[in-house]
C-alpha positions, -999 to 999 in steps of 0.1 A, spaced: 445 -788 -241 447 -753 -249 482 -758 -256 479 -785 -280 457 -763 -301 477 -736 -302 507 -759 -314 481 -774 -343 473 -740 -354 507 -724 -356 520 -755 -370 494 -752 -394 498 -717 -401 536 -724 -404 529 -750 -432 510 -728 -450 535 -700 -452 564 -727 -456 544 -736 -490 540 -707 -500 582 -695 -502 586 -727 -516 562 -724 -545 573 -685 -549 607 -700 -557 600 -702 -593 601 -664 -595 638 -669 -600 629 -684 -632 615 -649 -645 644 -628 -636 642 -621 -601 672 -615 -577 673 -628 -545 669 -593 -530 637 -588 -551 625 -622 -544 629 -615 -501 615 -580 -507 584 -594 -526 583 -620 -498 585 -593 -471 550 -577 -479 529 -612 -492 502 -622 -465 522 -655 -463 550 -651 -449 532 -629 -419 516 -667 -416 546 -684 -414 564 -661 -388 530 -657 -365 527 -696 -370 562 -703 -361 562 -680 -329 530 -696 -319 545 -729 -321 578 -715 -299 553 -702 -276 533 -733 -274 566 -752 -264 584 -732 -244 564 -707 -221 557 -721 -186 531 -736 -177 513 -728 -143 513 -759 -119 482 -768 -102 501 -761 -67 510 -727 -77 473 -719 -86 459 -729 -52 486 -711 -32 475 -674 -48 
């Protein structure tokens, strides 16, 4: 259960950050290069949502679960 949460949330946060490089796009409409454009992205609270959201969906996927047989033996 606990995982399924944690795959909501990152998923979740992952959206959110997804949105939000998508909507910043229109920056290139102003002037900016795509250097400026990644270095603006680099320090907006968003994008620190999309990675954390996208590494706790990873995590939620593919770290092992303990097996109930494993958990009785220590």
């Amino acid at each position: 259960m606990f995982r399924i949460v944690v795959l909501l949330v990152g998923f979740g946060f992952s959206v959110l950050g997804g949105i939000a490089f998508v909507a910043y796009l229109n920056l290139f409409t102003v002037g900016f290069t795509v250097a400026k454009y990644l270095l603006f992205m680099a320090f907006r609270p968003e994008s620190y949502l999309f990675i954390f959201g996208v590494l706790m969906v990873w995590l939620s996927l593919y770290y092992p679960e303990k097996k109930e047989d494993e958990e009785k033996k220590v």
